[in-house]
C-alpha positions as a printed Julia matrix, in Angstrom:
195×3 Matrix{Float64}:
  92.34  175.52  51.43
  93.42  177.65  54.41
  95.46  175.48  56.02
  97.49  175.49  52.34
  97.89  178.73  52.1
  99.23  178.87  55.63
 101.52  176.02  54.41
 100.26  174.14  56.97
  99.0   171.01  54.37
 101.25  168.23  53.79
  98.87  166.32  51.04
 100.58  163.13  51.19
 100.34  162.9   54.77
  96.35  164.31  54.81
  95.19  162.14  52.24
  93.98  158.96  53.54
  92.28  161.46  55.97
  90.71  163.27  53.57
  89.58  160.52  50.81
  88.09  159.16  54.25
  86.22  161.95  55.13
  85.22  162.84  51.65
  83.63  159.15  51.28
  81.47  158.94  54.6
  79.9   162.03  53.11
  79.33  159.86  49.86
  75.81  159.04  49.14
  75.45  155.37  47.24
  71.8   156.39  46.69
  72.34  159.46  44.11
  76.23  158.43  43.25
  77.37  162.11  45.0
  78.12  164.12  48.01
  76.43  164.95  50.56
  77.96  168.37  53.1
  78.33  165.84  55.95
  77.91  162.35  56.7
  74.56  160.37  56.54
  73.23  163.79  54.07
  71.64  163.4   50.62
  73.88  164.2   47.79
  74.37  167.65  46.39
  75.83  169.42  43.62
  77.49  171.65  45.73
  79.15  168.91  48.51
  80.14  166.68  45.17
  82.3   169.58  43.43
  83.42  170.7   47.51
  84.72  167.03  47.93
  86.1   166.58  44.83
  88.11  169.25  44.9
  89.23  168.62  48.62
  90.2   165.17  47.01
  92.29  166.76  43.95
  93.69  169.23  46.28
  95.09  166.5   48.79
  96.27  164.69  45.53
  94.26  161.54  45.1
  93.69  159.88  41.84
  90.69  161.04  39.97
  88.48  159.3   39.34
  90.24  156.33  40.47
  89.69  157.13  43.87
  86.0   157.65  43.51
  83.45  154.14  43.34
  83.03  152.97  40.11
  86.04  155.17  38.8
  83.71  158.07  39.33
  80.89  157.2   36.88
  78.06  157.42  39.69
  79.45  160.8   40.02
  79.34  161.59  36.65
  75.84  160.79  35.93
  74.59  162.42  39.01
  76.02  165.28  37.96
  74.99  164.8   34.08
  71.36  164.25  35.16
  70.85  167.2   36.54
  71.5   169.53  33.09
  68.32  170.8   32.2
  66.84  171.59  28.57
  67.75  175.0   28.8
  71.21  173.95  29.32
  71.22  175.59  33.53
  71.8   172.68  36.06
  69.49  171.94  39.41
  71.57  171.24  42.7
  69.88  168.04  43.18
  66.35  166.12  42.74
  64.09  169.41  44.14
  64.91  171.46  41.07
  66.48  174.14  42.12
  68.33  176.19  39.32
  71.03  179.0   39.9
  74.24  179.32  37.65
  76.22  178.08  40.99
  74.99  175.09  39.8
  76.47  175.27  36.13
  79.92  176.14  37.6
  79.32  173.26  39.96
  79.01  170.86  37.66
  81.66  172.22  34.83
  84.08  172.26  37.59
  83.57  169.08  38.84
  83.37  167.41  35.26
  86.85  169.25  34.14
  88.37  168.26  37.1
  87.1   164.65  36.11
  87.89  165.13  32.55
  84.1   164.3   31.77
  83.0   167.54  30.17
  81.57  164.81  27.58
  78.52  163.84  29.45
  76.95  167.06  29.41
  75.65  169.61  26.73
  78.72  172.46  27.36
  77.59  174.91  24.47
  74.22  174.76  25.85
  75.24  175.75  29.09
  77.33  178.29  28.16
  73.51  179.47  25.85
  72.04  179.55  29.79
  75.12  181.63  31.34
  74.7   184.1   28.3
  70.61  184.27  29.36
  72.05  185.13  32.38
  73.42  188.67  31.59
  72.19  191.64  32.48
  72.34  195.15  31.38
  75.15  196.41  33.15
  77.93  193.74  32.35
  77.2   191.58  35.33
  75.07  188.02  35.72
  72.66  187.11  38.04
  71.56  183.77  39.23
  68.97  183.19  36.55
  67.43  184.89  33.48
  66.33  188.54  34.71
  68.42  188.03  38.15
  69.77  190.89  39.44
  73.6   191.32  38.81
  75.77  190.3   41.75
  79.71  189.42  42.91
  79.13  185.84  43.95
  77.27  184.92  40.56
  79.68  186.7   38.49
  82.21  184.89  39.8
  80.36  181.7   38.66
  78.72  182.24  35.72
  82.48  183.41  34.48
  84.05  180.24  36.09
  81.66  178.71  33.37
  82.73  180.79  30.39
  86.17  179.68  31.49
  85.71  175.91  31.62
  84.03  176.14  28.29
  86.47  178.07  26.71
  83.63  181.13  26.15
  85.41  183.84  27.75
  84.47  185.51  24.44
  81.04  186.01  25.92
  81.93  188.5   28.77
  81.61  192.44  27.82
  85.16  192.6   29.63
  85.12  196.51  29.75
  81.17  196.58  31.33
  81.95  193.61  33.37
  85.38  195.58  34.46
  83.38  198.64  34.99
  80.63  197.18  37.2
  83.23  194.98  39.35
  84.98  198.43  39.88
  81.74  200.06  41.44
  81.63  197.14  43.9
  84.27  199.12  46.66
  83.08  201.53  48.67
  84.21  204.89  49.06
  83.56  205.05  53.03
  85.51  202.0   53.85
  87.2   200.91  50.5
  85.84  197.46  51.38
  83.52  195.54  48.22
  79.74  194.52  48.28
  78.64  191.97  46.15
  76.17  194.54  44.19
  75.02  198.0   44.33
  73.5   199.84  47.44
  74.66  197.03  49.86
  77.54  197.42  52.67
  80.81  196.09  52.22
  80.95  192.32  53.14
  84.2   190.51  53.59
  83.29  187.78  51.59
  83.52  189.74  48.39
  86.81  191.18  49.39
C-alpha cells in the first residue's frame, strides 16, 4: 500500500483495524467482498481485501468466516466452462477477473478448487497479434490487461505462454516520444496510471 511504501504502516499495530474494516465490507449472502460496507460481493473487493488482510499480516484463512471456505466457493463458482471467470452473479467476463481469482486463491493456498490449466487455455484465447492480451478473445491489446492476464501465467506457473520478445517489443512502444510518459495501448496519451 502507499502508506507502506512511505513506511508509514506498522502491521501489527493496523491490523485489528484493518481485519475490521475488511469484514464490515464482508457480504454473508455470496461468502465475499463487497468495495464498501452494506455492498454486494465482488471479485474484485474479495482479492482487494484479502490482500489488505495478508498485507497487514493476519492469518489466512483463519481470519476469514468459516476459515475462508465461503470465500473460496464464491470465488470457485464463478469459473466458467471456458475456463475465464465473471466478477460476480451478472456475468461479466474480463481476464481481471482470472487474475482476481488466481490471486486470491494462491494467496489462500486454494488453487485446488478451480480448473487452473483451463484458465490459463482462456488467457492464451486472449492473445493477440502483436504480443499483447486484451480483456477477452479478439480484445484489443492493452497495459492494464497485460498486466493481468500475465499475473495469471505467473500464478499458474505458464509463463511459457508469453512471446517474451513481442510482448517486450509492444510494452516498449507504450512511452511516448513527446513526453516519455506510457499509454496503456497505441494512439492514446500518456496516462499516469501506466507509468
Amino acid at each position: 500500500t502507499a502508506a507502506d511504501l512511505l513506511g508509514d504502516f506498522d502491521a501489527e499495530r493496523e491490523r485489528p483495524d484493518v481485519l475490521a474494516f475488511c469484514m464490515r465490507c464482508y457480504d454473508e449472502r455470496t461468502g465475499a467482498f463487497g468495495g464498501n460496507e452494506g455492498h454486494d460481493g465482488h471479485l474484485l473487493y474479495t482479492l482487494s481485501a484479502i490482500q489488505l488482510m495478508a498485507l497487514a499480516g493476519c492469518a489466512l484463512p483463519d481470519d476469514l468466516p468459516e476459515r475462508g471456505e465461503p470465500v473460496v466457493r464464491f470465488i470457485a463458482s464463478l469459473q466458467q466452462a471456458d475456463g475465464s471467470f465473471c466478477g460476480d452473479k451478472y456475468g461479466e467476463v474480463d481476464t481481471r477477473f482470472s487474475y482476481c481469482a488466481l490471486n486470491a486463491l494462491s494467496l489462500l493456498r486454494r488453487l485446488d478448487v478451480v480448473n487452473v490449466p483451463l484458465a490459463v487455455d482462456f488467457i492464451k484465447k486472449c492473445r493477440n497479434f502483436d504480443g499483447g492480451f486484451g480483456a477477452i478473445p479478439g480484445a484489443e491489446s492493452h497495459g492494464g490487461q497485460i498486466f493481468t492476464c500475465v499475473g495469471v501465467l505467473a500464478i499458474a506457473g505458464a509463463l511459457d505462454q508469453v512471446d517474451s520478445d513481442l510482448l517486450g517489443w509492444w510494452l516498449a512502444e507504450r512511452q511516448l516520444a513527446d513526453s516519455g510518459g506510457l499509454n496503456g495501448r497505441p494512439e492514446k496519451k500518456a496516462d499516469v496510471c501506466y507509468s
